[in-house]
C-alpha positions in Angstrom: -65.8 258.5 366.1 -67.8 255.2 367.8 -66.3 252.4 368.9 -67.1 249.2 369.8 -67.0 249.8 373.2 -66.8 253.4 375.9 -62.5 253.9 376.3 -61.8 254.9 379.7 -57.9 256.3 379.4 -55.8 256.6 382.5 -53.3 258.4 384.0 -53.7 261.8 381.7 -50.8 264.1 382.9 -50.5 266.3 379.7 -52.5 268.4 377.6 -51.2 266.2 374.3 -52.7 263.1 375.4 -56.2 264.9 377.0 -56.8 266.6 373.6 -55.6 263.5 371.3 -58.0 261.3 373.4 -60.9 263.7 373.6 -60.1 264.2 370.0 -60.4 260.5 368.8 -63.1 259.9 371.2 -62.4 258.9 374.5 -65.0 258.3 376.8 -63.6 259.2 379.8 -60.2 260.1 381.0 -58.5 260.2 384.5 -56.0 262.2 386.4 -53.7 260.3 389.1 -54.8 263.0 392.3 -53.2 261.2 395.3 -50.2 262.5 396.2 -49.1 259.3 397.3 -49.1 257.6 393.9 -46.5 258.0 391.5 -47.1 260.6 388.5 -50.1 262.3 390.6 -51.1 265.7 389.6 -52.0 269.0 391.4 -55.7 270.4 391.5 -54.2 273.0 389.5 -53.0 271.2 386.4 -55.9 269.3 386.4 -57.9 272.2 386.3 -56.4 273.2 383.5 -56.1 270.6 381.6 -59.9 270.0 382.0 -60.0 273.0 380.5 -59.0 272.4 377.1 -61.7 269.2 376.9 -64.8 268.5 376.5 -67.2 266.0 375.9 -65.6 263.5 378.5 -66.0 262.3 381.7 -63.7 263.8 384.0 -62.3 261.2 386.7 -59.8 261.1 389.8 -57.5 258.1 390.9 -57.4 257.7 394.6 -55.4 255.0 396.5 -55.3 255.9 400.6 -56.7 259.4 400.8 -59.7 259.8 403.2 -63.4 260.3 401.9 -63.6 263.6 403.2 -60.1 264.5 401.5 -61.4 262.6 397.7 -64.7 265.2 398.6 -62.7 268.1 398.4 -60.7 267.3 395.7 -63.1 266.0 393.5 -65.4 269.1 394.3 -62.3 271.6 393.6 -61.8 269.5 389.7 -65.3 269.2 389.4 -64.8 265.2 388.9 -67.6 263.4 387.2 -66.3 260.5 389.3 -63.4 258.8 390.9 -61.4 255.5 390.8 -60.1 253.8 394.0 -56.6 251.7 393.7 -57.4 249.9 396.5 -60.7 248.1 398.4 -63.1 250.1 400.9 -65.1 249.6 403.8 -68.9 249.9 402.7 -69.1 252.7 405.3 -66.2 254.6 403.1 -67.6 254.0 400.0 -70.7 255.4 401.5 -69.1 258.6 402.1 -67.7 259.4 399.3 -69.8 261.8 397.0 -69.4 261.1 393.4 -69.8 257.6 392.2 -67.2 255.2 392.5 -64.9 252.8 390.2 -63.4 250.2 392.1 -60.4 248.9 391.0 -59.5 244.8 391.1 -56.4 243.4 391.2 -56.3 240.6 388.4 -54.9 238.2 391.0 -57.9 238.8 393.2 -60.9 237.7 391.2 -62.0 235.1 393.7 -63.6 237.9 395.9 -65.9 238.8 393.2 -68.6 237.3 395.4 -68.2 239.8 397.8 -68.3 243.2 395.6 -69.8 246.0 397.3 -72.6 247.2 395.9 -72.3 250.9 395.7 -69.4 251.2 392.8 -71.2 252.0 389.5 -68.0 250.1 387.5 -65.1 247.8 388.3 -61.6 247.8 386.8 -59.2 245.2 386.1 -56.2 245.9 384.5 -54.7 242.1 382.9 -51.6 240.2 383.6 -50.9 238.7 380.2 -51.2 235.7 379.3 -54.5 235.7 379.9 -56.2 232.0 381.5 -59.1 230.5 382.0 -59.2 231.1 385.5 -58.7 234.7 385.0 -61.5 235.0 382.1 -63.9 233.0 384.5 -63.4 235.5 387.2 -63.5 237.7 384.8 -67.2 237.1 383.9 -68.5 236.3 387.1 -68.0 239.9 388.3 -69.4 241.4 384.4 -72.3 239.7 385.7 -72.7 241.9 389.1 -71.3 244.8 388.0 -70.4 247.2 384.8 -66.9 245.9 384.4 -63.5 247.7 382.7 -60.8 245.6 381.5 -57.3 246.8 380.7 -55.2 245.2 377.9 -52.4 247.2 377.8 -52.2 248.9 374.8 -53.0 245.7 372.6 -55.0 246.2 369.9 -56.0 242.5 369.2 -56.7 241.5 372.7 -59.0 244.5 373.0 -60.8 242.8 370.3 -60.8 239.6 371.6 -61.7 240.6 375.2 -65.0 242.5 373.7 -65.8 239.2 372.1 -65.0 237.1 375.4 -66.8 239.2 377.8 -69.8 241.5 378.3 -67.8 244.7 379.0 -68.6 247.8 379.9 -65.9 249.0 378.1 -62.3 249.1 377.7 -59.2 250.9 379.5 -55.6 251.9 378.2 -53.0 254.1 379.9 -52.2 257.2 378.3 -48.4 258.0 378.2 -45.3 261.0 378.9 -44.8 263.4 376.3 -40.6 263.1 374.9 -41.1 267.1 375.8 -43.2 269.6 376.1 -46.1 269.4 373.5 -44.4 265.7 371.7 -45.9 263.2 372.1 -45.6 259.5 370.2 -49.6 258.5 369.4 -48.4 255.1 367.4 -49.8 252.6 370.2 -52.6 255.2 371.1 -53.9 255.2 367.7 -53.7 251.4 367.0 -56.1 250.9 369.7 -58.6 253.6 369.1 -58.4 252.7 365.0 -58.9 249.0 366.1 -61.8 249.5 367.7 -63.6 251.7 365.7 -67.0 250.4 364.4 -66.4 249.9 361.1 
């Protein structure tokens, strides 16, 4: 099903979630790989998780690992791409192979001047409420760089930001099954139903 924008959904650590996003058309979906972040996964699970999908982009979250350590693992999950938590030198950005989503911190929108050029998207994930100064710095990097903004899992703000701002598209965190194989889609499904083209 199309929607108005691509949905980029982070933080898949279940086979629920990666087969009800797929499913209700997902663009792309990560997997939290460094083991120094909270909730990461093992090249194993991811494996086969990616197994039971298709259709989307595969990608890996990355905070401090090393370029030649993001190599290996993204060559092992056969990652369509990764997403760094934190800034790089142009030199580390340079080595790492697949292409690159940067990560912003909403509080940091003043450097926007200074983006790197190699990323092929940046991501913002918003502080609510959302102000002026925040939408400004919003659209000054949408104007350097395909940019991915994060509304939590509300519906209407989705909507609004795809009015506000020349996205590249939109993403929402996925969520913890209660146990294995149950899962609560409610907030899930409001988005995706939201922003379905009508």
């Amino acid at each position: 099903m199309p929607h108005l924008v691509p949905l980029l959904i982070r933080g898949i650590n279940n086979l629920s979630d990666a087969r009800y996003c797929a499913g209700m058309g997902a663009d792309k979906l990560t997997f939290v790989l460094d083991p120094a972040l909270p909730g990461h996964l093992d090249t194993k699970a991811v494996k086969e998780l990616a197994g039971w999908i298709a259709g989307v982009e595969l990608i890996g979250e990355f905070d401090q690992l090393r370029a030649a350590e993001i190599n290996a693992i993204a060559a092992d999950c056969a990652l369509d791409a990764v997403l760094l938590r934190q800034p790089r030198s142009v030199q580390e950005l340079e080595e790492i192979a697949p292409p690159v989503y940067l990560e912003l911190a909403a509080g940091s929108l003043a450097t926007a001047a200074y983006l790197p050029d190699s990323p092929v998207g940046i991501v913002v994930e918003l502080t609510i409420p959302l102000t002026s100064e925040t939408l400004a710095g919003l659209r000054e990097i949408a104007s350097q760089r395909p940019l991915w903004v994060g509304p939590s899992l509300d519906p209407a703000l989705a909507r609004e930001l795809i009015i506000l701002l020349p996205l590249a598209g939109l993403t929402f965190p996925s969520g913890d099954e209660v146990k294995p194989g149950l899962r609560d889609f409610d907030q899930l499904e409001a988005v995706f139903e939201a922003l379905e083209i009508d």
